[in-house]
C-alpha positions, 0 to 999 in steps of 0.5 A: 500500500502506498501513501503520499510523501510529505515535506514533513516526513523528511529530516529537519536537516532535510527540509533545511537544505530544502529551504538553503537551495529552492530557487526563488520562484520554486516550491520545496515540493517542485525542487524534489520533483526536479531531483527524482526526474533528472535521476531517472531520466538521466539513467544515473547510477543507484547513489547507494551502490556507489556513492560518487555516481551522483551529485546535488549539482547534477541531479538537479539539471545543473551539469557544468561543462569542463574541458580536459587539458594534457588529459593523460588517460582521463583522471580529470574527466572520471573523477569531474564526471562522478561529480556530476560534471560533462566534459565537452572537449579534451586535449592529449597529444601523446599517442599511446595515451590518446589510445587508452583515453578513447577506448575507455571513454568511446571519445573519437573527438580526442584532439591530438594537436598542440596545445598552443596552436591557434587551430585547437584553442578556437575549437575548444567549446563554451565551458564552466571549468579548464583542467589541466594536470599540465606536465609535471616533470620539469618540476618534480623532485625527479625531474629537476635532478635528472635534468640538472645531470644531464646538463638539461633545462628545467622548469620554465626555462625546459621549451618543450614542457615547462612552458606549457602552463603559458598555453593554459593561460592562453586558452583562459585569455580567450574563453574565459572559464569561470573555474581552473583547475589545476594540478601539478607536483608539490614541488611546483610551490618550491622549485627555484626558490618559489619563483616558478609558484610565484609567476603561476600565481601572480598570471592567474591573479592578475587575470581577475581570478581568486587562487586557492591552493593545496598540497594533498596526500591521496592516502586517502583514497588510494594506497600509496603516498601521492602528494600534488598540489591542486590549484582552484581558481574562480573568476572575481567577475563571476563569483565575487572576492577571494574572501567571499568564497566559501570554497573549502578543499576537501578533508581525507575520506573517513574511516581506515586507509586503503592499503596495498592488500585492498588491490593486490591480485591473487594469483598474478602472473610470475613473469612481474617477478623480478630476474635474478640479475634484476634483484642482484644490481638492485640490492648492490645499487642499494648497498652502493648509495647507503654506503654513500649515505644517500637514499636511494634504493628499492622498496619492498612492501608488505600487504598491510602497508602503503606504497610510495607513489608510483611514477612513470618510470616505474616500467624500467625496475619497479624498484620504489614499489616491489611485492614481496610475494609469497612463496615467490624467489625474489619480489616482484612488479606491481601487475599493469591492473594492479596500477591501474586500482593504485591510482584509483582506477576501480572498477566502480567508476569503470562502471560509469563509462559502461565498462562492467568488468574495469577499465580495459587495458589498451597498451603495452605494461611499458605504456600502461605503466608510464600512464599510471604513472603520470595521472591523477587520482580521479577519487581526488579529483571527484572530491575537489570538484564536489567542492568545486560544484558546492560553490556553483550551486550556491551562487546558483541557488542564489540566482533565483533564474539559474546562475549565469556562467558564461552566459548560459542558463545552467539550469537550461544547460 
């Protein structure tokens, strides 16, 4: 036997946050109408099988349009999509990871040309949010010092990657997103005494948009230590100063921390098992530095534990994150599936883009392996955007007719 449901048999938290977020003009009971409707006819995911499928932004009509830049294999977009955004145009040029990027998300329009070209930035698309993971290496602890060995530039003065966050500013000079996002290594804020953090900031400041910033630690979400600055940015014109945003960057997951074992296969395959040469020259290597006093060196890690990150070299020896596999010789590579669930790569946002059984492989273990390497945490990504969204519903909710972004009609988008 059914009944009606009324306002009234809802939590008072419930009908506070009914009140907080009716546009002018709306009844409580026609705001509640709205979110069913736009759950089931959007075909979204049960939010109680996986909780990241859905959002008050999303379900509400309100889906704010992002564009991925320097895409790698999607980070930003699965993490932006279970937030409850659209992605209306990517970039990646590298093409193993265009090959991975289109065969996860069945995107054929994937632009593979530079960034910096005329051509592709006036193909980019009306949108609310730029993200970007630009590239990290002239700035990362590794990359500096291999660099500096090789007698190579790095930083800004690297031509070939360092200057690409200035192609980042040319797209936000001629399309004006009223939110950037983001995402770099935590170097980025100390390499070369602070100036490289300084110039970043300052272009983004001085084109009208209020920076916030953080390092975070994604043990939160994954099992290995992976800290990387992330970089919001909001348009003054569109969102007001700095200090009346209330945007809050995310606090870890409650609960226990993930550990290795949670995505350890059972039975992998012994060729990940390292050679007998292989383990020999790492166990010397690492005796040599100790002697020496440095740090280098493999790492063993045991089920229980959390990793070290991952990088994109990882394909040469696996030495900063080996298995000690039971019953086995000599330790052992992470299989290419078992990065992939380090990195936050699950099954359950798989299961958003279609994919009933993970996101497939589509490369080589060499290429799968410097793919993971370089990505970003999508369950990182998805929280800083829930953040992110927190922020555009209220200046939506505020709007009464539906905030403009670009003037466009979010609630019409």
């Amino acid at each position: 036997m059914t009944r009606d449901i009324l306002i009234r048999d809802l939590p008072k938290e419930d009908i506070e946050w009914l009140d907080a977020n009716t546009p002018r003009g709306y009844s409580r009971t026609e705001l509640l109408r709205t979110l069913i409707a736009k759950q089931r006819e959007q075909g979204l995911p049960n939010p109680l099988v996986h909780s990241s499928a859905t959002s008050t932004i999303a379900v509400a009509g309100v889906s704010p349009k992002f564009i991925d830049l320097f895409a790698g294999i999607g980070g930003f977009r699965i993490g932006m999509t279970a937030a409850g955004g659209s992605c209306v145009f990517t970039n990646e040029w590298d093409e193993p990871a265009q090959r991975t990027y289109t065969t996860w998300f069945g995107a054929d329009d994937v632009h593979g040309g530079d960034i910096r070209s005329p051509e592709i930035i006036n193909a980019i698309p009306d949108h609310d949010i730029l993200c970007a993971g630009f590239p990290c290496q002239p700035f990362s602890l590794a990359g500096v010092s291999k660099k500096k060995s090789l007698g190579r530039k790095h930083g800004f003065d690297d031509e070939k990657q360092g200057n690409l966050f200035f192609a980042i500013t040319e797209v936000i000079d001629a399309h004006r997103p009223p939110v950037v996002l983001l995402e770099n290594v935590k170097n980025l804020r100390s390499h070369d005494g602070g100036n490289t953090w300084t110039v970043i900031k300052s272009n983004l400041e001085q084109r009208g948009y209020a920076v916030f910033d953080q390092i975070i630690d994604a043990n939160g979400w994954v099992p290995q230590h992976r800290e990387r600055i992330f970089i919001v940015c909001f348009d003054e014109k569109v969102f007001g100063r700095k200090e009346s945003i209330d945007f809050h960057f995310p606090k870890h997951p409650s609960g226990e921390k993930p550990v290795l074992g949670d995505i350890l296969e059972k039975n992998p395959d012994r060729k990940y098992m390292l050679t007998d040469n292989l383990w020999a020259y790492l166990k010397a290597y690492r005796e040599k530095h100790e002697r020496a006093g440095n740090g280098f060196g493999f790492s063993v890690f045991e089920p229980h534990q959390t990793t070290r990150t991952l990088s994109a070299r990882y394909y040469k020896d696996g030495s900063e994150i080996l298995i000690a596999q039971k019953g086995w010789k000599n330790p052992r590579r992470l299989t290419p599936r078992e990065a992939m669930k380090l990195m936050g790569f699950v099954d359950s946002y798989a299961e958003l883009f279609g994919h009933k059984s993970g996101f497939p492989l589509a490369v080589s273990d060499t290429q799968a392996y410097k793919q993971f390497g370089n990505a970003v945490v999508p369950g990182v990504v998805e929280a800083v955007g829930r953040e992110i969204f927190k922020v555009i519903g209220k200046l939506y909710a505020r709007s009464g007719t539906g905030c403009l972004l670009k003037g466009r009609n979010l609630k019409a988008a």
